[in-house]
Residue, then its C-alpha position, 0 to 999 in steps of 0.5 A: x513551601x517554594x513556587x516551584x516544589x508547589x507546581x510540582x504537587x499540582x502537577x502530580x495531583x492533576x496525573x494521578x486524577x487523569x490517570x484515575x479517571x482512564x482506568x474508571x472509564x476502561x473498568x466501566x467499558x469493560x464491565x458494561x461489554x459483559x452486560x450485553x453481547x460480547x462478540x456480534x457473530x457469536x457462532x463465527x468467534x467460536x470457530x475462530x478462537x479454535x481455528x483461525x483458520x478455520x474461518x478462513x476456509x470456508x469464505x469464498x468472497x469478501x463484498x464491500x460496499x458503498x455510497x461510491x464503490x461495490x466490489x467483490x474480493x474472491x478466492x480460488x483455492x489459495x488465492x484471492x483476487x480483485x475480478x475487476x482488476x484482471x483477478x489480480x492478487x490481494x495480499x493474504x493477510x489483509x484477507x485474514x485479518x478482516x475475516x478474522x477480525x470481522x468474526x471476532x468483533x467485540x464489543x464494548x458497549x451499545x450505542x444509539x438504537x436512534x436511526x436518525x443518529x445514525x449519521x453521527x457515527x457514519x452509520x447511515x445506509x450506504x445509499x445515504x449521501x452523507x455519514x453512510x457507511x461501508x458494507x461488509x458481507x463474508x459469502x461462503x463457499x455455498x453463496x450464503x452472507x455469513x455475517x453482515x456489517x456496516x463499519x462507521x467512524x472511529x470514536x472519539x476515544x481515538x483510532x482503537x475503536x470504531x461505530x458499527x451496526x448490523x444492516x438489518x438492526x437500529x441498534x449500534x454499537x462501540x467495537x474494539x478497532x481490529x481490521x481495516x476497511x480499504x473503500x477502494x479496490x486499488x486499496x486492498x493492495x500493497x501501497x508499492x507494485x513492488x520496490x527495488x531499493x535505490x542502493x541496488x540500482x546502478x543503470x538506468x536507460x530511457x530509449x525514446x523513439x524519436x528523441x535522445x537517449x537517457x543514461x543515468x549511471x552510479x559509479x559504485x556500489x556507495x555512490x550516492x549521487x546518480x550521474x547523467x551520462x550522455x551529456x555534451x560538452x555545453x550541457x549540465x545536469x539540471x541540479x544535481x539530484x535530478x539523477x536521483x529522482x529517476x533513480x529512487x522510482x522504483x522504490x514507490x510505484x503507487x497503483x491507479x488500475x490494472x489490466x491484463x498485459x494481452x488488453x494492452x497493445x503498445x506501438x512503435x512510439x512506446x518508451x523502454x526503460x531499463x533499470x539494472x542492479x549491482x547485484x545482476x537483476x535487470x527491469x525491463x519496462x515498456x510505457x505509452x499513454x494509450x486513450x488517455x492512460x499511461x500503462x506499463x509492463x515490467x520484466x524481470x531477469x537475473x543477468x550474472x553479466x550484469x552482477x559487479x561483486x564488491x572487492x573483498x579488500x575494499x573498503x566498508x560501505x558504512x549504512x549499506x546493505x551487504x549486497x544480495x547473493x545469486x540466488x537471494x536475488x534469483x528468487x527475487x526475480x522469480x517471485x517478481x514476475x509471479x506478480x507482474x508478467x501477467x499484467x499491464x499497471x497504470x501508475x501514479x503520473x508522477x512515475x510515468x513522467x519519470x520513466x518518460x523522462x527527455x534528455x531537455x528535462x533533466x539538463x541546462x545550457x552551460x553559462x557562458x561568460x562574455x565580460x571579456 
């Protein structure tokens, strides 16, 4: 027989082991999760498998614990909300899948009824300083706890299963991983305030109190460099995708904290930033650090003064998006300042430091050369 045929055999045989050896030990998973409970809230996974949401109606609060946060998501009719964050919104289906996901949990076999093996599944109590858990209680509409659980780490097996235990029993159990558990409040949000994508973006103007006026432009709707506009005739642009930096903001506007737009009172020394699209719509932004934090409001407007439609004889902009029409982009605003003309956001430093942008940070001096 050659080497290399041999290899091939060995490397077979080694497959089929492994692969025989998965199935053995999903049969036996799913065979000993039939042994004992199948779901943790029984009664809960009834409704669900009905319904979903049927279980969904009747919570009113979602808490979550521990060692470091204990917060509280509510709900008024058809919206839910962080009370700490001035009630702003939560998306709903992060809501539902942990609803449902909590009264469909599943089991696949039990684990250590050992307390003090807890902490190696991150079970400990949520006081505990190492290994602790975090607390999930749903409250219905009467204040009653639904169901309890502490969710600990993912198993060794990988990011499909999870630890958990119920917080008044010893016994833990391996579940199947089917919602996730943000720690933090900022977390149960989108990971982006909103996102205006750079190819829609064609203006921006940075106006500082007291300092020089930025102007970034694209000269077009395939343009794929933004250019400083206001620069004098010894001044150039500090590299050349220094534009592009404060063009691409919008599309990542990570989160830090929220307040009700009436907590924050902006002064005289506020930056205003304006970002307009070629499709017409117009953000207006205030920023200023006020006691520490850098806050924001965004303002959102359709300016059909401000719309620049593609000539229908030019030419093919290969990898672009067709340009939004009126009213796609009408509706955009409107569901924009639905999220936003209530509020003030903190956001990610690097953000602010785009949006307070100074003509001296974006550009250089022209060499001169004096060998002659």
């Amino acid at each position: 027989m050659k080497q290399s045929t041999a290899y091939s055999v060995i490397i077979s045989s080694i497959l089929i082991l492994v692969i025989t050896v998965f199935i053995s030990l999903y049969r036996d998973a799913e065979n000993r999760r039939y042994e004992g409970e199948r779901f943790l809230f029984p009664d809960l996974s009834v409704a669900t498998n009905e319904n979903s949401l049927k279980i969904l109606n009747q919570i009113a609060e979602i808490n979550v614990a521990n060692n470091q946060e204990n917060f509280s998501i509510k709900r008024n009719e058809d919206i839910w909300y962080l009370p700490n964050l001035a009630n702003y919104p939560v998306p709903l289906d992060k809501i539902k899948k942990l609803i449902v996901g909590v009264a469909q949990l599943e089991t696949i076999e039990p684990k250590t009824k050992n307390p003090n093996l807890h902490g190696t599944l991150g079970l400990n109590n949520i006081d505990a300083e190492n290994d602790s858990a975090n607390f999930i209680s749903l409250i219905n509409v009467d204040n009653d706890s639904v169901a309890n659980i502490l969710v600990g780490k993912d198993s060794k097996f990988g990011k499909e299963t999870r630890y958990v235990r119920k917080p008044n029993e010893n016994q833990s159990w391996l579940v199947w991983r089917n919602f996730d558990v943000p720690k933090n409040e900022i977390d149960w949000l989108d990971e982006s305030l909103f996102k205006i994508e750079r190819w829609r973006t064609a203006d921006i103007e940075i106006i500082h109190p007291r300092d020089e006026k930025v102007l970034i432009q694209r000269d077009s709707y395939a343009e794929q460099y933004f250019k400083i506009q206001n620069l004098n005739e010894d001044t150039l642009p500090m590299n050349p995708y220094v534009g592009n930096q404060i063009g691409s903001v919008l599309e990542q506007l990570g989160l830090v904290d929220i307040k009700y737009r009436s907590d924050i009172t902006f002064s005289d020394q506020a930056v205003r930033v304006t970002y307009t699209t070629f499709d017409g719509l117009k953000i207006s932004i205030v920023t200023e650090l006020i006691d520490g934090f850098n806050w924001a409001t965004f303002d959102i407007t359709y300016d059909d003064s401000l719309r620049r439609e593609l000539p229908k004889d030019g030419p093919i902009n290969v990898g672009l998006p067709d340009m939004l029409s009126i009213d796609e982009v009408k509706e955009d605003a409107l569901k924009l300042n639905m999220k936003l003309d209530k509020w003030a956001f903190s956001l990610k430093n690097i953000v602010h430091q785009r949006f307070n942008t100074k003509l001296k940070d974006i550009t250089k001096k022209k060499d001169i050369d004096n060998k002659e």
